[in-house]
C-alpha positions as CSV (number, residue, x, y, z in Angstrom):
1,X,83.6,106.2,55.0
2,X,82.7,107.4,51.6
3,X,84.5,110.0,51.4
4,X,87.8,108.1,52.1
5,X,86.6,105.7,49.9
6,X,86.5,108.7,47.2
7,X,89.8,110.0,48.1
8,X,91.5,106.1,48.0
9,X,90.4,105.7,44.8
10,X,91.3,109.5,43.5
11,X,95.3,108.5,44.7
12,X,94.6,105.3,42.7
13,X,94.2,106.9,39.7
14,X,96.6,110.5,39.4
15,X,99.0,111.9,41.1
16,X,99.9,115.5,39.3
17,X,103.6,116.4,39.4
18,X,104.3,119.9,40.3
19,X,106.1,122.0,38.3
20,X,110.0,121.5,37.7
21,X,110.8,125.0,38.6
22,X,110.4,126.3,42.3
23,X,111.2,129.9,41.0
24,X,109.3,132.3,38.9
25,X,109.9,132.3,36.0
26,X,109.5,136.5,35.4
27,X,112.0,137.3,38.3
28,X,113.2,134.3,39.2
29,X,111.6,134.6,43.0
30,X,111.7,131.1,44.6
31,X,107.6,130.5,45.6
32,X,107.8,130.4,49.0
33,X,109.9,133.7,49.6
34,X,106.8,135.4,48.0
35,X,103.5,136.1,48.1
36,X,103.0,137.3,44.6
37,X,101.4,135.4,41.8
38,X,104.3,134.9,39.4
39,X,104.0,131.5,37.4
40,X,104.9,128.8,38.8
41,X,103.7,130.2,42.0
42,X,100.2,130.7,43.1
43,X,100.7,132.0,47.0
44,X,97.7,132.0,48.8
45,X,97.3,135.4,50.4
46,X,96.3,135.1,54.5
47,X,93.7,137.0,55.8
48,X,94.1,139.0,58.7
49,X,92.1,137.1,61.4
50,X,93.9,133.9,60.4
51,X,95.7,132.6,63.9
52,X,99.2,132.5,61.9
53,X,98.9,136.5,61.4
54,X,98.2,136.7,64.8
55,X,101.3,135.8,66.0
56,X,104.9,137.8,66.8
57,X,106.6,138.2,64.8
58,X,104.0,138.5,62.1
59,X,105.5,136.4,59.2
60,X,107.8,137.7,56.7
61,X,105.5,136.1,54.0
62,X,102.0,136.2,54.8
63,X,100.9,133.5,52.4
64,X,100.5,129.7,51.9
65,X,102.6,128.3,49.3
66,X,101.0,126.8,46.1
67,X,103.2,125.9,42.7
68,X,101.5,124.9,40.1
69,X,101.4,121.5,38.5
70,X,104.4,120.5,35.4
71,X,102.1,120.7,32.0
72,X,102.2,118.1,29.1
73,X,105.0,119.0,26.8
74,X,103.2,120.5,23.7
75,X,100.1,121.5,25.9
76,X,98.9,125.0,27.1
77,X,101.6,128.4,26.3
78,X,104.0,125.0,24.3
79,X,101.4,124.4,22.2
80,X,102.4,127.5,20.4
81,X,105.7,126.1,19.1
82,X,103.6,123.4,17.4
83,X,101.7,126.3,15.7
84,X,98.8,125.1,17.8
85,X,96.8,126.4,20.4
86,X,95.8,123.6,22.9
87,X,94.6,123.5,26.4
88,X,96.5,122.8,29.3
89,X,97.1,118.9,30.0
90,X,98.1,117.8,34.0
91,X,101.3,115.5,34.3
92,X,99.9,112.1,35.7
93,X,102.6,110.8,37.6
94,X,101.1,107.1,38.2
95,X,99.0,104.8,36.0
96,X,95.6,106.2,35.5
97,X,93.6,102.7,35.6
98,X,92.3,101.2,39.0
99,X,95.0,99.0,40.2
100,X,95.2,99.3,43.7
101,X,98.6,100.9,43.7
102,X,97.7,103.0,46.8
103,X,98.6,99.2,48.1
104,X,100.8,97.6,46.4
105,X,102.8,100.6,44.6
106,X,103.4,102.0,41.4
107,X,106.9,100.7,40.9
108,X,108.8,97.4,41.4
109,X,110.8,98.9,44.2
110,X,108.1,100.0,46.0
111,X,106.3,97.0,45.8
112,X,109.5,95.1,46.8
113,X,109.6,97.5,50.2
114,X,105.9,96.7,50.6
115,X,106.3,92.9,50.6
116,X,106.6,90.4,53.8
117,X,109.6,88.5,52.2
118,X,110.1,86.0,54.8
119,X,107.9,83.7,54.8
120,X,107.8,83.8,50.7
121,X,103.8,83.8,50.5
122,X,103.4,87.1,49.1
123,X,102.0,89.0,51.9
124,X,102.4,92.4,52.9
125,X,104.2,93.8,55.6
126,X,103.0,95.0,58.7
127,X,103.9,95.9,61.8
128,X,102.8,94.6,65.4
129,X,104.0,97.8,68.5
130,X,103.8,96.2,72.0
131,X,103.6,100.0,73.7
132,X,103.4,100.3,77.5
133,X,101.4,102.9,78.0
134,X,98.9,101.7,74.9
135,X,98.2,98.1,76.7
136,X,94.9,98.0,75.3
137,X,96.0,98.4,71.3
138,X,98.9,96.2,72.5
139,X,99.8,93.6,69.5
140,X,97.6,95.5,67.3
141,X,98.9,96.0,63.7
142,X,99.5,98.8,61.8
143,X,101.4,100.1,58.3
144,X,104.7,99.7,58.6
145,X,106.7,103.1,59.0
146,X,109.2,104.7,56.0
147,X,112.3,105.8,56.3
148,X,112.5,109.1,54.3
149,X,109.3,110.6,53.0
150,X,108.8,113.6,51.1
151,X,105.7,114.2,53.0
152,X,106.4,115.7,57.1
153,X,104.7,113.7,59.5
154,X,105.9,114.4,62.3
155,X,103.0,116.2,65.1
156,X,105.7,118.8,66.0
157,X,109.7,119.6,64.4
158,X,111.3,118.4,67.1
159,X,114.2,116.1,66.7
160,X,112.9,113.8,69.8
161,X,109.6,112.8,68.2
162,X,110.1,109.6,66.8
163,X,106.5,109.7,65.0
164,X,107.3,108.5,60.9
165,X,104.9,108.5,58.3
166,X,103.6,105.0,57.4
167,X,104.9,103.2,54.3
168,X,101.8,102.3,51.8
169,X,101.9,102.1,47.9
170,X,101.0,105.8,47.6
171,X,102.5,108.4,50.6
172,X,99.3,110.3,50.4
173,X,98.3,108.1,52.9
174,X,99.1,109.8,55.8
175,X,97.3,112.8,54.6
176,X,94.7,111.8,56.8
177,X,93.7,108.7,58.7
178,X,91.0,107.1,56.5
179,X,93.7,106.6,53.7
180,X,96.2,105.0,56.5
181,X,93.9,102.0,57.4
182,X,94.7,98.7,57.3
183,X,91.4,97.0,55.9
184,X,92.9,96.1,51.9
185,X,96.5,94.5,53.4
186,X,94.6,92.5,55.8
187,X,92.5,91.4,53.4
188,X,95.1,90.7,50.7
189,X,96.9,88.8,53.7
190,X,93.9,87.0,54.5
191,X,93.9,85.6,51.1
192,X,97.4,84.9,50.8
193,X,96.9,82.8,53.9
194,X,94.0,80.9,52.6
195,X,95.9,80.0,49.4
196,X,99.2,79.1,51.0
197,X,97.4,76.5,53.6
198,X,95.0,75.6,50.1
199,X,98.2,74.6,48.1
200,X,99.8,72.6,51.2
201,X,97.0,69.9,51.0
């Protein structure tokens, strides 16, 4: 559990944007129709006994796509047109203090989408999947799915699975499942219950 306590509190506090540019900037290649290591794109070469160069046909590009992450303006090779020479500074694309935003969102829209809004006690939403062949976890609740996600979370790319990823403050949840538990909502629910029935007498 540490570690997915390490890697919940890493999303809490950066998120690096990836570079603007998909192409390289030399020849104008776009990253992942090549394997060579033109910036912005740092392909991953695959070796020859990994199981993807096994199969037929071989693929065209035998590599693992990796852009590199959008730089501070001013930082790094721009530093140079402030007669400077700096290092490179990463992009944070969230706050960088400890706010739980992994729960509740870094935005006011994705905190609206996150919210239970009927009844108006501030809780957050979940949902309850009565399954028939899942008796046993019948009833039990889980993150509510998202509509459109830049993240693929689908088991295969068929158009018949129905699987979505789940919607949580910070989509790097469903990177694996110790970030996609329910334990903060229930207790943030927990204590918007005690509250709610607190204020009534």
């Amino acid at each position: 559990m540490m570690m997915q306590w390490g890697q919940f509190i890493d999303h809490d506090l950066d998120f690096t944007a990836t570079a603007i540019s998909r192409n390289a900037f030399a020849t104008g290649a776009i990253c992942n129709r090549t394997c060579e290591n033109i910036n912005p794109c740092f392909n991953i070469q695959l070796p020859e006994g990994d199981p993807r160069m096994l199969t037929r046909p071989r693929p065209k590009y035998p590599c693992i796509e990796l852009e590199r992450s959008a730089a501070v303006c001013g930082s790094g090779e721009t530093s140079l047109i402030y007669r400077q020479i700096t290092y490179r500074e990463q992009m944070n694309t969230i706050t960088s203090y400890l706010d739980a935003s992994g729960i509740y969102g870094s935005t006011e829209e994705e905190a609206y989408e996150l919210r239970d809004l009927y009844p108006d006690r501030g809780l957050l939403r979940y949902l309850l999947k009565n399954h028939l062949l899942l008796r046993q976890y019948a009833q039990k609740p889980y993150l509510p799915f998202e509509l459109d996600s830049p993240m693929d979370c689908h088991r295969n790319r068929t158009v018949d699975n129905p699987i979505r990823c789940f919607l949580a403050g910070d989509y790097r949840a469903n990177e694996q499942v110790g970030c996609s538990h329910l334990n903060l909502p229930h207790v943030h629910n927990f204590l918007g219950n005690t509250l709610f029935i607190a204020s009534i007498f």
